[in-house]
Every structure is written in structure tokens, then in C-alpha cells.
C-alpha positions as CSV (number, residue, x, y, z in Angstrom):
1,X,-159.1,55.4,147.9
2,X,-157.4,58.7,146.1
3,X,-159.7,61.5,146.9
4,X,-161.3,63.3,143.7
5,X,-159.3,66.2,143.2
6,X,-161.6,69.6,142.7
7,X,-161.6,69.6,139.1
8,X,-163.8,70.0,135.7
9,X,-164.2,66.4,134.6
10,X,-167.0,65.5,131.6
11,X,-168.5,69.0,132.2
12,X,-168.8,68.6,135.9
13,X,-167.5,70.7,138.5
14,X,-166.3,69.0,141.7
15,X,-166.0,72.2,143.9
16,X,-169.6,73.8,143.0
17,X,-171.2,70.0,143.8
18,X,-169.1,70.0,147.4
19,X,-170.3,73.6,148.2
20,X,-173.6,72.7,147.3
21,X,-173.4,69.6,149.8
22,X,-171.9,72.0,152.5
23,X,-175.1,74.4,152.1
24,X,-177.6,71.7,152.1
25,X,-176.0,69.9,155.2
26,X,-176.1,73.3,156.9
27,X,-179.9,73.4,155.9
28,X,-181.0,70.0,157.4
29,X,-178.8,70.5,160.6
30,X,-180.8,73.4,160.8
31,X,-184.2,71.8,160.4
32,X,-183.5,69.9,163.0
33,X,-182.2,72.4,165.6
34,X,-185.2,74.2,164.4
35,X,-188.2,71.4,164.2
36,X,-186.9,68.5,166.1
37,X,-185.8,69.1,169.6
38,X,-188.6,68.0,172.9
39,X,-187.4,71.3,175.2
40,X,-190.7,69.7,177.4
41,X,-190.0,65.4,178.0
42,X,-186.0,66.2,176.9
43,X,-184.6,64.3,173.4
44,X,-186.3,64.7,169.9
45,X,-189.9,64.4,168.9
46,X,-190.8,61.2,167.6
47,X,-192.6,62.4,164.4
48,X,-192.7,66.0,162.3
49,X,-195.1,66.4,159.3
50,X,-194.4,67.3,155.7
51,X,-195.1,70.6,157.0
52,X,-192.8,71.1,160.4
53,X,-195.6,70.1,162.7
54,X,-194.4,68.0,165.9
55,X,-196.1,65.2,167.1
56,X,-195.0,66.2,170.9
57,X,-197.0,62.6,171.9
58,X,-195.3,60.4,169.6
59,X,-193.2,57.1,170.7
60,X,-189.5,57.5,170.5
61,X,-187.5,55.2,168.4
62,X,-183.7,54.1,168.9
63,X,-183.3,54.1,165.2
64,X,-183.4,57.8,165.4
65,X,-182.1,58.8,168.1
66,X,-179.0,56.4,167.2
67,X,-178.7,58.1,163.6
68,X,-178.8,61.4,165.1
69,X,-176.5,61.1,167.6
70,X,-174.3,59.5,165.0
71,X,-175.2,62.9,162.6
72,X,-174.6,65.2,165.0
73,X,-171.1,63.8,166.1
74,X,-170.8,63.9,162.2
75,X,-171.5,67.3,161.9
76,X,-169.2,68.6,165.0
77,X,-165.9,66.2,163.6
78,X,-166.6,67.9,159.8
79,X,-166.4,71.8,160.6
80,X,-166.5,72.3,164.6
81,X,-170.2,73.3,164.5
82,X,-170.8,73.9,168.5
83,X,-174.8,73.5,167.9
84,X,-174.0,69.7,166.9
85,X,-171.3,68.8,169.5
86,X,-174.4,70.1,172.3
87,X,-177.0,68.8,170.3
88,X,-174.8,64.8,170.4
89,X,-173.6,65.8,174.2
90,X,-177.5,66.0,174.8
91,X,-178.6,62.7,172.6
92,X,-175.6,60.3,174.1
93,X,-176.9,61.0,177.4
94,X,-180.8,60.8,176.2
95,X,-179.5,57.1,175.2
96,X,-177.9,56.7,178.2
97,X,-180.5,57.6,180.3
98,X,-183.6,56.0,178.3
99,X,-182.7,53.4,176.0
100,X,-179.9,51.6,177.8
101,X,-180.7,48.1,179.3
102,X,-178.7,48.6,182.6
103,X,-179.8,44.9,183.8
104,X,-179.9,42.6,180.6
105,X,-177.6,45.3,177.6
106,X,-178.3,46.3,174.6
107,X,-180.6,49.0,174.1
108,X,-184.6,49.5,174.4
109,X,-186.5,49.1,170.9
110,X,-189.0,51.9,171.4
111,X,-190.3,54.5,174.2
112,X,-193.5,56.6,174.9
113,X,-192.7,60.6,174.1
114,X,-191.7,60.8,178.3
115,X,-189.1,58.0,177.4
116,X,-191.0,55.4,179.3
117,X,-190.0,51.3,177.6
118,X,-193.1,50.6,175.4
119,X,-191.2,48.1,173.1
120,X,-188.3,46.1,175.2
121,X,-187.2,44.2,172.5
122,X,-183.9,43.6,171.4
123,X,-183.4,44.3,167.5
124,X,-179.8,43.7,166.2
125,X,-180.2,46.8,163.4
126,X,-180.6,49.0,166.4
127,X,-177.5,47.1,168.2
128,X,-175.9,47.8,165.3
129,X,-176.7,51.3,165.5
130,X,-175.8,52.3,168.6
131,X,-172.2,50.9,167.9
132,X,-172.6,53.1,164.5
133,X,-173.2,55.9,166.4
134,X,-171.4,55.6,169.8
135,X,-167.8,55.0,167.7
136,X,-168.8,58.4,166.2
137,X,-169.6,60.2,169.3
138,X,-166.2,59.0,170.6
139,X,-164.3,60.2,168.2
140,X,-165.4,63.7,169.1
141,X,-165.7,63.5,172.6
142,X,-162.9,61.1,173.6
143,X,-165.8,59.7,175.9
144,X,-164.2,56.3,177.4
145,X,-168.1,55.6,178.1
146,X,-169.3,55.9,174.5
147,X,-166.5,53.4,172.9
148,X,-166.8,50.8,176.1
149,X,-170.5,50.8,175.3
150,X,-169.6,50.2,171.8
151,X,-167.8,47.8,172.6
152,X,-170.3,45.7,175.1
153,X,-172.8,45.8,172.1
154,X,-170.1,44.3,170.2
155,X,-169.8,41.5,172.5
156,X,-173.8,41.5,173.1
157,X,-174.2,40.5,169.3
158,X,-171.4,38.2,169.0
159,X,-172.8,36.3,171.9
160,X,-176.5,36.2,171.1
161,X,-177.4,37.0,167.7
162,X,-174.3,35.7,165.7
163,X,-175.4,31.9,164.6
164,X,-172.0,29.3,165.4
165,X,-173.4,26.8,163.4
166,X,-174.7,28.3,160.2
167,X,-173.1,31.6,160.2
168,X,-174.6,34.8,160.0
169,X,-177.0,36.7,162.6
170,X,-180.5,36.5,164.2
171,X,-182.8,39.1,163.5
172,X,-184.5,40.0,166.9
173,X,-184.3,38.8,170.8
174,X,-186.7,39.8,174.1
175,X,-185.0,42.1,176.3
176,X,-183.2,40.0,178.4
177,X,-182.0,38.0,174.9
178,X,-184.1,35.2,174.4
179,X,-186.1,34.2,171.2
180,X,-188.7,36.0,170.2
181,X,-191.4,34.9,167.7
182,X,-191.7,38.3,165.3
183,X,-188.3,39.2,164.2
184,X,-189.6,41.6,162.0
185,X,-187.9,45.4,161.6
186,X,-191.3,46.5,160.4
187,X,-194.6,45.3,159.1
188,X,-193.7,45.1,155.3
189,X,-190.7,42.7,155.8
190,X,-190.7,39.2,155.4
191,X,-190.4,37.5,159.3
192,X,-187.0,36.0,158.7
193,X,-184.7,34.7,160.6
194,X,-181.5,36.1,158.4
195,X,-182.0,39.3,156.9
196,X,-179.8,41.5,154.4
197,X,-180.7,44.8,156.0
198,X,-179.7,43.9,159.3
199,X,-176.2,42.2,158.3
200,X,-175.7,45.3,155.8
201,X,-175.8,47.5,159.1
202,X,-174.0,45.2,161.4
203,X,-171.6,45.5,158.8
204,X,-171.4,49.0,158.4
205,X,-171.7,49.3,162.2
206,X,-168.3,47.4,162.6
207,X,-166.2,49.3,159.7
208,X,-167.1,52.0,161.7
209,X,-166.0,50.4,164.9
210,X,-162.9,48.3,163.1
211,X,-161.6,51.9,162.0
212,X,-162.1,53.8,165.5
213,X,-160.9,50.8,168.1
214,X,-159.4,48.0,165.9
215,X,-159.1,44.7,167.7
216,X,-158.3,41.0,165.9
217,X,-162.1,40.0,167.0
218,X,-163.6,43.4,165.6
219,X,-161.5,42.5,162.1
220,X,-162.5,38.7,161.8
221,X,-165.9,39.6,162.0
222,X,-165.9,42.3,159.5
223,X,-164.1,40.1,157.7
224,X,-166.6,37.3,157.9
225,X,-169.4,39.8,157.2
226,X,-168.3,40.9,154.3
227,X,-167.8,37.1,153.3
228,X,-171.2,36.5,153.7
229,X,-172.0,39.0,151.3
230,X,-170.3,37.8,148.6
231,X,-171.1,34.3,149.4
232,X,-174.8,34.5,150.4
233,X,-176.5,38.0,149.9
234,X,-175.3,39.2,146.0
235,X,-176.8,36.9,143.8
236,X,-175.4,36.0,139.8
237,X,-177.5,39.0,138.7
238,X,-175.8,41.7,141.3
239,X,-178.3,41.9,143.4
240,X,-179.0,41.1,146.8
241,X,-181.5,38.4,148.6
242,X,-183.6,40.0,151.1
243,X,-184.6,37.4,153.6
244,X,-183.3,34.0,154.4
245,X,-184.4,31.2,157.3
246,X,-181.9,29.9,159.1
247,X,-179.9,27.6,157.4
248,X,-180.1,30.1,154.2
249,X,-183.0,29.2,152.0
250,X,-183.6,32.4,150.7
251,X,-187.3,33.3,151.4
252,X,-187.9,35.9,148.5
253,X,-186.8,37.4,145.1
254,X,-188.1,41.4,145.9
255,X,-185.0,43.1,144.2
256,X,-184.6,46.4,146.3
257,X,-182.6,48.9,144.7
258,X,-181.5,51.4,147.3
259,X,-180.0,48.3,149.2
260,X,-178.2,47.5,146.1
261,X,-176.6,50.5,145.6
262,X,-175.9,51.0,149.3
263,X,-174.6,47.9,149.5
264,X,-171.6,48.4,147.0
265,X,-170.1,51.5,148.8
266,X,-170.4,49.9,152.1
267,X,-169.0,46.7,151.2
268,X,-166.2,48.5,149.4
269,X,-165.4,50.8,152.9
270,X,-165.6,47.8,154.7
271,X,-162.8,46.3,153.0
272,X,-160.8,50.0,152.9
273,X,-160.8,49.5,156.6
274,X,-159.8,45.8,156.9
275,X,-156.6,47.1,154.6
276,X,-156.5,44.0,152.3
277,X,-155.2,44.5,148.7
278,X,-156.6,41.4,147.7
279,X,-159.7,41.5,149.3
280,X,-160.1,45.0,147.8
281,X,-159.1,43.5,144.3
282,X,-161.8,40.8,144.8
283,X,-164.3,43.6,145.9
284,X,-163.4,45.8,143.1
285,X,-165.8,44.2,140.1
286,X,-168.4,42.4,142.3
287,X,-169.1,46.4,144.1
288,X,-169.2,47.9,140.4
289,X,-171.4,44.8,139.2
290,X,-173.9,46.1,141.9
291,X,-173.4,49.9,140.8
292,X,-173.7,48.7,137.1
293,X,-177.2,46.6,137.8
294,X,-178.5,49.4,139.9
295,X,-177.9,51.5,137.2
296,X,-179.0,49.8,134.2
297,X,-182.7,48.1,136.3
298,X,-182.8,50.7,139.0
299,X,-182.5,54.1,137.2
300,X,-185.9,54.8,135.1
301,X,-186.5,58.2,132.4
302,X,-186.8,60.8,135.4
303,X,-182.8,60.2,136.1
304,X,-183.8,58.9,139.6
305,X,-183.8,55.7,141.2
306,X,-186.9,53.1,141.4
307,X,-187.7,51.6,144.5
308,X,-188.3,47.7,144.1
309,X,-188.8,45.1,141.6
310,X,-191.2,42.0,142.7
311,X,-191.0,38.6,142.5
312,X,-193.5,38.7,139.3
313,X,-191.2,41.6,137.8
314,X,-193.4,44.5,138.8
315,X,-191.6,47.8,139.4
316,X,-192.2,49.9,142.2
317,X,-191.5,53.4,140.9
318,X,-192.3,55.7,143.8
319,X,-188.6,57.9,144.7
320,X,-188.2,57.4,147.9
321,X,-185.0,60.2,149.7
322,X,-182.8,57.9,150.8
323,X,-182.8,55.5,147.7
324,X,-181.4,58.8,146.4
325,X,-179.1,59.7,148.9
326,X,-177.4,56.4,148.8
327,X,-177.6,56.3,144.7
328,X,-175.2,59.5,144.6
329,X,-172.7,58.3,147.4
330,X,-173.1,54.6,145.4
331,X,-172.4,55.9,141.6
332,X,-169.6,58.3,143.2
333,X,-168.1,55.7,144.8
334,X,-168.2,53.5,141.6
335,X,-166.6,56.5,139.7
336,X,-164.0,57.3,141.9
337,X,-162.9,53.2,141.5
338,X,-163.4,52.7,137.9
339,X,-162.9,56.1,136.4
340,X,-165.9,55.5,134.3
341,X,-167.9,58.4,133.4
342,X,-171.3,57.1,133.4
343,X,-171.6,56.9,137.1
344,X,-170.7,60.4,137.2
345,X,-173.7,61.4,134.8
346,X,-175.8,58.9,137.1
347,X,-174.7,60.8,139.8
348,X,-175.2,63.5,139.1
349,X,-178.9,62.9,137.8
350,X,-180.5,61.8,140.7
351,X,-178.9,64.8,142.7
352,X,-180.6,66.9,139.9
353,X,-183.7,65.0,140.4
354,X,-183.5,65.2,144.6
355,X,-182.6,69.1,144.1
356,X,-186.7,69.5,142.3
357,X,-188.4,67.2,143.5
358,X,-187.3,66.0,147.5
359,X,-186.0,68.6,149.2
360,X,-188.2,71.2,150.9
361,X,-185.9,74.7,149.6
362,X,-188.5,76.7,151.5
363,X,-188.8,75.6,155.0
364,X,-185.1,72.5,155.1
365,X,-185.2,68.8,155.3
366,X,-186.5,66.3,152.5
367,X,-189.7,64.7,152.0
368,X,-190.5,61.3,151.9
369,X,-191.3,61.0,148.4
370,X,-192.0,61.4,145.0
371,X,-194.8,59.1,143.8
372,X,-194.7,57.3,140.2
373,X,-196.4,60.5,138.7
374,X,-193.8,62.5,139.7
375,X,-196.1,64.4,142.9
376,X,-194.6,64.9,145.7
377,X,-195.7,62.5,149.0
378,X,-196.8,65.1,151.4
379,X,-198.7,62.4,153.5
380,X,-195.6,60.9,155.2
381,X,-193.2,62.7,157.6
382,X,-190.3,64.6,157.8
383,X,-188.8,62.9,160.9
384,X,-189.9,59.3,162.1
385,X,-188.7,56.4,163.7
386,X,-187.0,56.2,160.7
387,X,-186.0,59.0,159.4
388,X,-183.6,61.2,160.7
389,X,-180.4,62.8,158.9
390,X,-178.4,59.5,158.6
391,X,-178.6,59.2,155.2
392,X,-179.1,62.4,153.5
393,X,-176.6,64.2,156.0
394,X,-174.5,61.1,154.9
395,X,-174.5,61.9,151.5
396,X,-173.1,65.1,151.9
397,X,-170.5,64.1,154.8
398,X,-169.7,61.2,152.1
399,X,-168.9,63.6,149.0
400,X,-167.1,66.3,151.3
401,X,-165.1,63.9,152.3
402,X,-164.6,62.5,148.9
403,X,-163.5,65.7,147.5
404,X,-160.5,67.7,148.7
405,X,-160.3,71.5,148.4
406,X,-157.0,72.9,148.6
């Protein structure tokens, strides 16, 4: 993709949105230099408040401490920041030492806050993950360990979770990889046997890994993923199916507009990497179809972007960050390949919305939140088990990187 030169298109000024990126990324690397790190039981705290407060007894998820290691590699490999190659230094060996399977592989579902096992199981999102992050931290560190382990959860996926007979991938395994009866990510989803969410990652997780360590196997299974998309996941309307059994019944109709939106950058940088012109040329209207539905269904009169839509049509309007984050990287995305103007407004928009509303300009990081009546969600945390900087540090590595300054 041709990068967007700095210039004044439609009224909008590419440098002034890139330095503002740059200054909020410095902000929530910040915050979490600041707020997040466990000097006492080693790692990151498990949970921090709407108002900076650590939960030093809270349980340890690999989702975080797989986007953060993946964030900090990020942050060292954009501008040479020496707090985030020691902060990823400190969290690849955290992983190492706590959430790696040494007997059966993979990595650990959840720990106490003294990095004891509490959950054992086996989720393919966080498999995913750690090759996400790993291929990152090797990039800056030129660790043979990092890729190799990358690598093995490569294999450990293809072997286990990846379905010979009707395609696709199982959700969820014990720890030494046999069935297990809740497959669920969390309590809200649907107990599925196929999900969207956790192909979308695998997905993203083997771009990442296709463009650091390319192999023939690496590239026919991102190749195959994104073949499923377009053949199972986006439906005639441009959206996707959430859950499906195993022999693809889809198992509900919940639209879920972040996903969308994600969805059509990801899918597009999936097929960058693979370096097909005519896979990219078949991509091309079915990834602005999604940005075009998200925006005409997902987008309501605040400028921001809705959360769900229900089987029975209800909307669910609360704002959540990282429906934002990936609505500006989405609609950027969908600009830079089309040319088209509107995504640019859209884009802009929700950052406008995001700037008063979600992030915290007094103490760093973004809340949760904004609820249908445009207050602010104090109630959930900063930092969770699943919420880290992944995806608003991505949406300002993702339009830095989109923008060139001379």
C-alpha cells in the first residue's frame, strides 16, 4: 500500500493527526510504566481502576501480558524507546518463566498475582497471541528463543485446533490438549465450537508471523484463513457471523461492529503479506464493503461507533475504546485504498469523539467506556485481563506507520 503522504487533503492535516498519535502513544506507554508494573510478585498487575489504583492481588491473564509484550516490542522497533525494549526484555521472560507449558506447550490461560497456574487451559486466541507477540519481540531482539517459540505455537495449533475434516479451528483444549467442554473466551460468548474472534486473531497472529519468518506452511494457512473469511465469516450484508458449531451452522445473528471494522484492515494486511495481486483485487471491495456497512449501521449522531446489533435488531450503543481504536485504523485503511473521502471524515470523527470522551488527558490511558448517554464508564478498569495497550497503542503505531514525514 502507497503510504499517505503528509499533506492537507479535504481540510485535514496528515502531519498534525501523526504528531498527535506520537504524543498520545507517549502518554499510554507512560501510564503503564507509571501504573502497571508488580516491582513486589515481578510482571504487571492484573487489574488498575478508572482511577490508577492496582489490584496487587489480582489473577494474571496471558491476553495481557501477550499484548504488552507485543506493545512494548512495538514501542522499542517505532522510535528506540529504552523504557519499552526493558519493559518487553522483562515481559518475554515473565512468559517464559510463568505461562509457558514446558511439559504439554502452549501457554497457561490464567495465573494468581505470584504467577502460580489457576486456569491451565489451553485457549487458541491466547496461542494466537503469543505468536502475535513473540514475532514482535524477535524482531527487536533477534531472540532465536522468541521466533522458535513462535514457531512451536504454530505447529501446536495446526496439530490440535485446526479441524482436517471441516476446516477451520477449535476454540479451546485442557492443558495437555484434549477436549474440553466450555470453549468459551468469556462469559458473554456463545460456547461455540468455531468462532470469528479467535480465527480473526489466528489470522492476524500469522500475517504477523508470515511477514517476520515466511515458510510455505505459514503462507497456505494464511492463505486458507483468509479463505474462510470470505467464504464462511462475512455474510451478504458485510458483516461477520460470530459463532458457528462444527460443521458451520452459524449459531447466531449478533452483528458486532468493532469486529467488522477490524476485520477489513486485517484481512486486507493479511493479503499485503501473502503478496497476491489477485487475491488483493478480490479483497479490495469485499474489505470496503465491511468499512462501508460499518459505517452506514455502526456509526450513530455522536460520530462514534456503536457496539452491537442483536438478533431482534436492538442496538447496543455504549462506546466502548477499542471499537474506536479499530474504527480509525478501519476507515484509514478504507481511505488510503479507495481514495474516498468519507472514510476520512469517519475517521476522523470518532478520533474527535475518543479525544472528549475516552481518554483520561489528566492522569494517561483510556477508559472503558462511554455509555448510551454519553457518561463516561468509570466502573470498569483501566488494565484487565483484557485490556492492555494492544489496540489503542495499535492505532497509533497503525497511522504512524501509515503516514510518512519526510
Amino acid at each position: 500500500m502507497d503510504k499517505t503522504i503528509g499533506e492537507n487533503i479535504a481540510g485535514f492535516d496528515f502531519i498534525a493527526f501523526r504528531n498527535e498519535m506520537e504524543m498520545e502513544l507517549s502518554r499510554i506507554i507512560k501510564w503503564w510504566l507509571t501504573y502497571a508494573v508488580d516491582e513486589k510478585n515481578e510482571g504487571f498487575f492484573g487489574e488498575i481502576s478508572s482511577t490508577n489504583l492496582a489490584n496487587a492481588k489480582a489473577d494474571k491473564g496471558v491476553i495481557l501480558n501477550t499484548r504488552l509484550l507485543w506493545g512494548f516490542s512495538e514501542g522499542f522497533l517505532h522510535n528506540k524507546n529504552e523504557d519499552c525494549l526493558l519493559a518487553a526484555k522483562k515481559t518475554f521472560e515473565y512468559i517464559q518463566k510463568n505461562f509457558l507449558d514446558r511439559t504439554n506447550g502452549g501457554l497457561f490461560w490464567l495465573l494468581d498475582y505470584k504467577g502460580e497456574i489457576v486456569n491451565p487451559k489451553k485457549q487458541i486466541y491466547a496461542q494466537a497471541f503469543g505468536i502475535y507477540a513473540l514475532s514482535n519481540y524477535y524482531l527487536l531482539s533477534n531472540n532465536e528463543e522468541a521466533i522458535l517459540l513462535a514457531e512451536d505455537l504454530f505447529e501446536l495449533i495446526e496439530k490440535y485446533s485446526f479441524d482436517k475434516i471441516s476446516n477451520g479451528y477449535y476454540e479451546a483444549f485442557t492443558k495437555d490438549w484434549q477436549p474440553i467442554a466450555d470453549l468459551r473466551l468469556s462469559e458473554k460468548d456463545v460456547n461455540a465450537s468455531k468462532t470469528m474472534n479467535t480465527h480473526l486473531h489466528i489470522m492476524e497472529a500469522y500475517t504477523k508471523l508470515c511477514s517476520v519468518r515466511p515458510s510455505d506452511k505459514i503462507k497456505s494457512a494464511l492463505s486458507n484463513l483468509v479463505s474462510l473469511f470470505i467464504d464462511k465469516f462475512i455474510d451478504e450484508q458485510y458483516h461477520q457471523r460470530l459463532f458457528f458449531d462444527e460443521k458451520w451452522n452459524s449459531l447466531s445473528r449478533t452483528v458486532s461492529f468493532g469486529h467488522d471494522i477490524e476485520c477489513s484492515w486485517l484481512l486486507w494486511e493479511a493479503g499485503e503479506v501473502l503478496g497476491d495481486d489477485e487475491l488483493l483485487a478480490k479483497l479490495k471491495p469485499i474489505c470496503l464493503n465491511m468499512a462501508e456497512a460499518s459505517l452506514n449501521q455502526g456509526i450513530d449522531e455522536t460520530g462514534a461507533m456503536i457496539y452491537d446489533q442483536f438478533e431482534d435488531g436492538h442496538l447496543d450503543k455504549e462506546k466502548h475504546w477499542w471499537v474506536q481504536n479499530e474504527a480509525v485504523i478501519g476507515f484509514f485503511n478504507a481511505y488510503q485504498i479507495s481514495g474516498d473521502e468519507r472514510y476520512l471524515k469517519a475517521m476522523k470523527n470518532v478520533w474527535s469523539f475518543s479525544k472528549e470522551y475516552l481518554i483520561d488527558t489528566e492522569t494517561g490511558e483510556w477508559f472503558w467506556s462511554v455509555l448510551d448517554n454519553n457518561e463516561i464508564n468509570k466502573k470498569d478498569p483501566k488494565a484487565s485481563a483484557w485490556k492492555a495497550f494492544y489496540h489503542n497503542g495499535r492505532m497509533c503505531f497503525e497511522v504512524m506507520n501509515r503516514i510518512q514525514v519526510s
